[in-house]
C-alpha positions as CSV (number, residue, x, y, z in Angstrom):
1,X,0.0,0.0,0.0
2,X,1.5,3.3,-1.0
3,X,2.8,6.0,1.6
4,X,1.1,8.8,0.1
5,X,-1.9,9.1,-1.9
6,X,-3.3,11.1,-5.3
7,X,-3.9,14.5,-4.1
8,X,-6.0,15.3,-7.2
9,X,-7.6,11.9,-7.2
10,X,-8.4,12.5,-3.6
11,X,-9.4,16.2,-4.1
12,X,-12.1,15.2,-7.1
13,X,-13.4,12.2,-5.0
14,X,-13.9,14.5,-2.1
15,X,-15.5,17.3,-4.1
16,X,-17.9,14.6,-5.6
17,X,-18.3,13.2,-2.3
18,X,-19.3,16.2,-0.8
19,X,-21.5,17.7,-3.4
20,X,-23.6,14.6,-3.4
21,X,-24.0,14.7,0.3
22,X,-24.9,18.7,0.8
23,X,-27.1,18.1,-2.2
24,X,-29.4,15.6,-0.3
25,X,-29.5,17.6,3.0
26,X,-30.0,21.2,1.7
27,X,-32.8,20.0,-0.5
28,X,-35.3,21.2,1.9
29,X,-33.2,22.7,5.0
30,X,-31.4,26.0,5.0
31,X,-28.8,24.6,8.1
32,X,-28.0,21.6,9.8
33,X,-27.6,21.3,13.4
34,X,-24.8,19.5,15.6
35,X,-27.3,16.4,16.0
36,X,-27.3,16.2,11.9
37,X,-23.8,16.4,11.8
38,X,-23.3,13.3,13.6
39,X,-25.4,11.8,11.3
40,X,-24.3,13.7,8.3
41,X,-22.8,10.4,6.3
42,X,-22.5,7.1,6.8
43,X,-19.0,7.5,7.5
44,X,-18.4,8.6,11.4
45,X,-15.2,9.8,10.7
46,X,-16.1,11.7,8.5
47,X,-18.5,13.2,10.5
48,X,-15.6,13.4,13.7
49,X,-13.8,15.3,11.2
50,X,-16.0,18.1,10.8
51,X,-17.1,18.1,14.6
52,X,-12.6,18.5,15.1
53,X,-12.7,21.7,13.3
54,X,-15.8,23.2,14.6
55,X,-14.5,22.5,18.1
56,X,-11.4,23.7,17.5
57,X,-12.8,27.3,16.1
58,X,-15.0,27.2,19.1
59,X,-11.9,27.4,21.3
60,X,-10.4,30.2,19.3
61,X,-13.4,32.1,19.9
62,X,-13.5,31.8,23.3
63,X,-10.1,33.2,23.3
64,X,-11.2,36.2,21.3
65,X,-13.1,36.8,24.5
66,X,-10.1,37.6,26.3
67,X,-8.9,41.4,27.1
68,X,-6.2,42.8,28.8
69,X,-8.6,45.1,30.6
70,X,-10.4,42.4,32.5
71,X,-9.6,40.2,35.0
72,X,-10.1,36.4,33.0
73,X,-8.7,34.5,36.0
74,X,-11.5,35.4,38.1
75,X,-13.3,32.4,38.8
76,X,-16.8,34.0,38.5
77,X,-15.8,35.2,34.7
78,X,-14.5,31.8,34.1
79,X,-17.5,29.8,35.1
80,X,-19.5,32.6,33.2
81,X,-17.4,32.3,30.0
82,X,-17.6,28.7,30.1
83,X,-21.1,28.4,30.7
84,X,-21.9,30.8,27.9
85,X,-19.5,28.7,25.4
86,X,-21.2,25.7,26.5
87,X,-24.7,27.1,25.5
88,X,-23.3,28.7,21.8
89,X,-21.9,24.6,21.4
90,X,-25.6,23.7,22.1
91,X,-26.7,25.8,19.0
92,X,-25.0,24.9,16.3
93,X,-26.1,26.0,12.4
94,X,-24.3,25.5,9.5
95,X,-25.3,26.9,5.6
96,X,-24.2,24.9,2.9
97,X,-21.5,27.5,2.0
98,X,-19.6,27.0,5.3
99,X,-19.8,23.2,5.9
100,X,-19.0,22.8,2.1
101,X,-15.1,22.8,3.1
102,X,-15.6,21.5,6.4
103,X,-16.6,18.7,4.8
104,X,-14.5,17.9,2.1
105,X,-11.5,19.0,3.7
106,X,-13.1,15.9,6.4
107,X,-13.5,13.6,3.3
108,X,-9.6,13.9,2.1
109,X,-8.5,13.4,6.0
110,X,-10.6,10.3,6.7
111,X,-9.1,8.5,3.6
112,X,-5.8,9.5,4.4
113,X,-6.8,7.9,7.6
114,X,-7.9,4.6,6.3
115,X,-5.7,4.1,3.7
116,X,-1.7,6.0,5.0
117,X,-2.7,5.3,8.7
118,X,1.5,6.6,9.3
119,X,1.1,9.9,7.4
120,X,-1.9,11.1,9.5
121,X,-1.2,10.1,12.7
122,X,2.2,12.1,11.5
123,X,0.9,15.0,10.6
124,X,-1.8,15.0,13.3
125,X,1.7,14.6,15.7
126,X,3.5,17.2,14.0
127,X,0.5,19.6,13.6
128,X,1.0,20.6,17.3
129,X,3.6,22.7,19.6
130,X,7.0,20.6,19.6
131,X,6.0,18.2,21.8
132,X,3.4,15.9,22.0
133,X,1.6,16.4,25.1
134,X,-1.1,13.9,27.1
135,X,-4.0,16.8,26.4
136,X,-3.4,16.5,22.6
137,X,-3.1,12.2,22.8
138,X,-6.8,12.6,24.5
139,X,-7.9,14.8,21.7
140,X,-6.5,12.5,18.8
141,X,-8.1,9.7,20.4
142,X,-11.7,11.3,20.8
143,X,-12.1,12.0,17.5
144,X,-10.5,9.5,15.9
145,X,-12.7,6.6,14.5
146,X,-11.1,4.5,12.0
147,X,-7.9,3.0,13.4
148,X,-8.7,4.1,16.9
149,X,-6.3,1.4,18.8
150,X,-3.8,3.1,17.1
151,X,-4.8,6.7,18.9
152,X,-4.9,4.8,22.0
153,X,-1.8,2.7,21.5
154,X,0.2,6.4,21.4
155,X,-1.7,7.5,24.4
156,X,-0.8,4.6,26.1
157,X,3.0,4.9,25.0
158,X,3.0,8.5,26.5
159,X,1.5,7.0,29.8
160,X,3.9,4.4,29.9
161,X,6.7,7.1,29.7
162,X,6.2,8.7,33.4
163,X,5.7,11.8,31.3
164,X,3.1,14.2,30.4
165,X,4.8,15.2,27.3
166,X,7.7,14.2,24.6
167,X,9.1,15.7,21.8
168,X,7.4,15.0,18.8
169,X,10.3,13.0,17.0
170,X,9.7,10.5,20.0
171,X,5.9,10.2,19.4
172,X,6.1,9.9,15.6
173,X,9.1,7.1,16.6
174,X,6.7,5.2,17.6
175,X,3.6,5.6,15.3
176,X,6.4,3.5,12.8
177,X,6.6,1.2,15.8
178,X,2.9,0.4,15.5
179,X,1.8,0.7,12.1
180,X,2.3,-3.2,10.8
181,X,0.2,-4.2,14.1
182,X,-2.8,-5.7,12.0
183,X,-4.6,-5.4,15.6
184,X,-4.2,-1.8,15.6
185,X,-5.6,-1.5,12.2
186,X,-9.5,-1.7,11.2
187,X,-10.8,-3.3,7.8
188,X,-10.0,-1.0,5.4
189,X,-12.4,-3.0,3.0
190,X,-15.4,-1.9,5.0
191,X,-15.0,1.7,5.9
192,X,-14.6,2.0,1.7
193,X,-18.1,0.5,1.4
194,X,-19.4,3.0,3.5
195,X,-17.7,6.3,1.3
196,X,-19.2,4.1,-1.5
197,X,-22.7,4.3,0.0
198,X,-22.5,7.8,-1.1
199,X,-20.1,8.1,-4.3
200,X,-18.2,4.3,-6.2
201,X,-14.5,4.8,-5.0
202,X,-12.1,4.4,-7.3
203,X,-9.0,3.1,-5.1
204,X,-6.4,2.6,-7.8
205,X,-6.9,6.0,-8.8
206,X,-6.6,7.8,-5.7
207,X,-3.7,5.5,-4.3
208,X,-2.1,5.9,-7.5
209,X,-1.4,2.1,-8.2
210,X,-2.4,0.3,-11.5
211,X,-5.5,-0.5,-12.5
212,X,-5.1,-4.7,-12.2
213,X,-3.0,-4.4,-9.3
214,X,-4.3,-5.6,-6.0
215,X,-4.1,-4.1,-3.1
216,X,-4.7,-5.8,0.4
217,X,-7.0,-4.5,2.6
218,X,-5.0,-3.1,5.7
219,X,-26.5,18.8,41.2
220,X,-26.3,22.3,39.5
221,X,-26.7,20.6,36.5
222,X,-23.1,20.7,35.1
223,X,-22.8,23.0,32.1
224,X,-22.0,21.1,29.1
225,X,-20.4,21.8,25.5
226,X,-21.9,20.2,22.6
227,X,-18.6,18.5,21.7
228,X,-18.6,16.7,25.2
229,X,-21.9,15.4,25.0
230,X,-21.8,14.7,21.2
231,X,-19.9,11.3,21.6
232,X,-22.2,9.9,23.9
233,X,-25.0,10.6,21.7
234,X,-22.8,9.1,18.6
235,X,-21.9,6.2,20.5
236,X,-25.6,5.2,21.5
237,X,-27.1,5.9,18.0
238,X,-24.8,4.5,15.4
239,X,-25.5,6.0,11.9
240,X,-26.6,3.5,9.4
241,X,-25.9,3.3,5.7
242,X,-27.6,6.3,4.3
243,X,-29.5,4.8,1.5
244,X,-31.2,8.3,0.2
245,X,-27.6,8.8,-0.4
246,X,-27.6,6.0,-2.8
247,X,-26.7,7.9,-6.7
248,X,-27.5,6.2,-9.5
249,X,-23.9,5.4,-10.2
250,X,-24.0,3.7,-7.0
251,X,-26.3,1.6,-8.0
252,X,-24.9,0.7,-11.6
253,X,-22.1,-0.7,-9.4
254,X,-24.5,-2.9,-6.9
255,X,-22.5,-5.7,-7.6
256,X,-19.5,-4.6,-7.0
257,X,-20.0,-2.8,-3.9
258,X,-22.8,-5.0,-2.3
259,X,-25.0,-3.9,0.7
260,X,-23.1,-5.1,4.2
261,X,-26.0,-6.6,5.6
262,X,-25.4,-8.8,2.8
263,X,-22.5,-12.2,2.6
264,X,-20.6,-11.3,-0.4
265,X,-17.0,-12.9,-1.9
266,X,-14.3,-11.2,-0.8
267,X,-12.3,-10.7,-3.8
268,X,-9.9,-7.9,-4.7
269,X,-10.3,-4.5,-3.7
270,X,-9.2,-3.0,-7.0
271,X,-12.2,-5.0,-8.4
272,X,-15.0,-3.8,-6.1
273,X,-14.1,-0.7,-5.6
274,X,-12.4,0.3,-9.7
275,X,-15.6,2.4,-10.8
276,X,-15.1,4.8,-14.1
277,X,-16.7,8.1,-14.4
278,X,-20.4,7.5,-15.4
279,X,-20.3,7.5,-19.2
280,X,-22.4,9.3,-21.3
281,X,-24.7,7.5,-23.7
282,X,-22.4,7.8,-26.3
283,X,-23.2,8.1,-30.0
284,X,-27.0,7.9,-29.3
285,X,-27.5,10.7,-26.8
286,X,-28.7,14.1,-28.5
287,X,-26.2,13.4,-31.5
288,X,-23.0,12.1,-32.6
289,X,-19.8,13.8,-30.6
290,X,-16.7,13.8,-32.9
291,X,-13.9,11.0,-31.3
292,X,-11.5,14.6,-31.3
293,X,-12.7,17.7,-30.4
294,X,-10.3,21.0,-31.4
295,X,-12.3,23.4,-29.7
296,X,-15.3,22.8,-27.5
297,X,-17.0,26.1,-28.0
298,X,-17.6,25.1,-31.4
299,X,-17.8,21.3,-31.5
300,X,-21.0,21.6,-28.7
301,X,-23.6,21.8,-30.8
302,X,-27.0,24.2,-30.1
303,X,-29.0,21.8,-28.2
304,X,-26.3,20.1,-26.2
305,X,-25.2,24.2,-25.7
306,X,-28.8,24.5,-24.2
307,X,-28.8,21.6,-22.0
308,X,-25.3,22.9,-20.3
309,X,-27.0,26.3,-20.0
310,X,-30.2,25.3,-18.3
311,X,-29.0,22.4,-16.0
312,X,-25.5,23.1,-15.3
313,X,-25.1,27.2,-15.2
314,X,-28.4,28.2,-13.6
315,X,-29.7,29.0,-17.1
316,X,-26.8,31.8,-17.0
317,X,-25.2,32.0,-20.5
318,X,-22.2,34.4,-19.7
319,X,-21.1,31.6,-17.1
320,X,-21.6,28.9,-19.2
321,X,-19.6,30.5,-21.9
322,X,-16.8,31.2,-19.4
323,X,-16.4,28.0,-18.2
324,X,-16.1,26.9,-21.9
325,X,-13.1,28.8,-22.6
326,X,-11.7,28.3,-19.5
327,X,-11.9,24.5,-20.8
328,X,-10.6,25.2,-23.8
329,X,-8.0,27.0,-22.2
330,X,-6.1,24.3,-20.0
331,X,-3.3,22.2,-21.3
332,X,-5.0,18.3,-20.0
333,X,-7.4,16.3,-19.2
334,X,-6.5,16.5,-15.6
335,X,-6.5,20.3,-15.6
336,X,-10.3,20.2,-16.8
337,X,-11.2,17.1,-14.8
338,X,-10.2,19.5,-11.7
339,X,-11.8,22.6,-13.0
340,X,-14.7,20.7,-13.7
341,X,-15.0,19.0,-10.1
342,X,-13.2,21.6,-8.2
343,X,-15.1,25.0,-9.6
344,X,-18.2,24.0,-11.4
345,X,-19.6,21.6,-9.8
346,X,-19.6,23.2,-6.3
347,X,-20.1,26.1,-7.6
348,X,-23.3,25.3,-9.5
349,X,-24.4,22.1,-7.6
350,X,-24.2,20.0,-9.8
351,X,-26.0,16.1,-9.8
352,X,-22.6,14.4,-10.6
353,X,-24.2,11.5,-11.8
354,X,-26.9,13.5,-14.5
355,X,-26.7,12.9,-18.0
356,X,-26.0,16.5,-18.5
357,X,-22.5,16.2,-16.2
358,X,-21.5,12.6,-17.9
359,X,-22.4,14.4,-22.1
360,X,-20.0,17.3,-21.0
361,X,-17.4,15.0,-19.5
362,X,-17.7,13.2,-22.9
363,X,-16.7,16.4,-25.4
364,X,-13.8,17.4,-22.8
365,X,-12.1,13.9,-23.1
366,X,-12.3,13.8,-26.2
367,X,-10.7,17.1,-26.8
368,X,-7.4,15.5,-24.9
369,X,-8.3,12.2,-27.0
């Protein structure tokens, strides 16, 4: 299993990910609260992930609250400030526009969890002050999910030290102590059936390995903040697979990413998990596409041009017609591929599975043909 993983392949599965997911839940809801978070997707780490980086936020804002011209110590203003943060924790609201990164940037991090269990712990190690203290082993370990005897194996290395901190070089020593402990490891073949529950993952592509290759899986009532209480809650309701989640390129791959309540053959993971980009219906959808295109703004023709405009661009011609030359523009496939997954279809929410996403997928291929 590779060290380090696709970043663009990891970047367009997140993006596709995560506009499939915010598509579903802002259908009829403006926010979601800190109770849909934990159920955002079927992953929990991803959900962890997001909870991580609003709880860390919530801590910088608490220290915004500080002044030199007030006495912060005071125990009063301390059990007033906390009780206060506690109750904002309670009322959590995101739009769409501010979990979008949240989440993706949660995505990219969970798979980098699952699959390069020794780079995240890593960076997570070397993400801190210079050494890794017992405060910040606690923290790794309550919001990490996947691989969690690994957290705890570190936090339990630091205890066995007689210290409360060590430098980081000693804590990232021992993270390549512990990574070929199978028993430290979860089953990296079921966490990806639960990303695939909302978008097919294609692992060869995002680990960067060949197509055939296999891989092996690896009193006062006390005042509380949301991100306390959150894990208890988690813990006693475990979120199911989200089957409204379900696209239709999902289910086009049924068989090879089966239901889990289901026995199924274990083979390969390159062979469950290898899904193309849904294909347009080639030659017989809306009219022939040349097999080379020069220059898309001329090869789209009228009613393809039309379809683009009123599906993909909010019926907006100046943006469509921007986009276009801005695909016409780059020098690859790859370039347009992130363009495409990166800009447009966040921008525009896009269903990345519609027939309008898959015919203009189609022309820009076969421009780098």
């Amino acid at each position: 299993m590779p060290d380090i993983l696709n970043s663009n392949a990891l970047n367009q599965y997140a993006t596709r990910f995560t506009t499939t997911v915010l598509n579903e839940v802002y259908r009829s809801d403006d926010i979601v609260t800190g109770a849909g978070l934990l159920k955002l997707t079927p992953v929990r780490q991803v959900n962890l992930g997001i909870l991580n980086r609003l709880f860390e936020e919530w801590k910088q804002n608490a220290e915004a609250f500080r002044s030199v011209y007030f006495d912060f110590s005071n125990e009063e203003v301390k059990e007033a400030l906390q009780a206060f943060m506690n109750t904002a924790s309670q009322h959590i609201a995101v739009r769409r526009s501010d979990l979008e990164p949240l989440l993706s940037a949660s995505v990219k991090e969970s798979l980098v969890l699952l699959l390069t269990p020794q780079q995240y712990f890593e960076e997570k190690i070397r993400s801190g002050d210079v050494e890794f203290t017992t405060g910040s082993a606690e923290q790794l370990v309550k919001y990490t999910h996947i691989h969690k005897p690994m957290a705890e194996a570190l936090l339990a290395r630091l205890s066995d030290s007689g210290s409360d901190a060590v430098y980081q070089t000693q804590a990232v020593g021992w993270v390549y102590e512990l990574k070929n402990n199978p028993e430290l490891l979860d089953d990296t073949e079921t966490i990806l059936i639960e990303f695939s529950d909302i978008f097919p993952v294609n692992l060869a592509e995002i680990q960067g390995t060949e197509a055939g290759k296999s891989v092996p899986p690896v009193e006062k009532q006390e005042s509380k903040s949301f991100f306390d209480s959150a894990f208890s809650e988690a813990d006693a309701v475990a979120a199911p697979p989200v089957n409204k989640f379900r696209t239709e390129a999902g289910t086009a791959v049924a068989s090879e990413v089966p239901p889990r309540a289901n026995t199924y053959e274990r083979d390969t993971l390159n062979s469950r998990f290898k899904v193309e980009l849904p294909k347009a219906k080639e030659e017989d959808a809306y009219a022939k596409v040349p097999m080379r295109v020069e220059n898309l703004a001329s090869a789209i023709p009228l009613g393809q041009r039309f379809m683009f405009i009123n599906q993909l661009f909010n019926k907006n011609t100046e943006h469509f017609d921007k986009a276009i030359y801005e695909l016409d523009a780059v020098k690859s496939y790859e370039e347009a591929q992130n363009l495409i997954w990166h800009r447009y279809a966040s921008k525009y929410a896009w269903d990345v599975n519609g027939e309008a996403v898959t015919t203009l997928l189609s022309f820009v291929k076969r421009k780098f043909a």
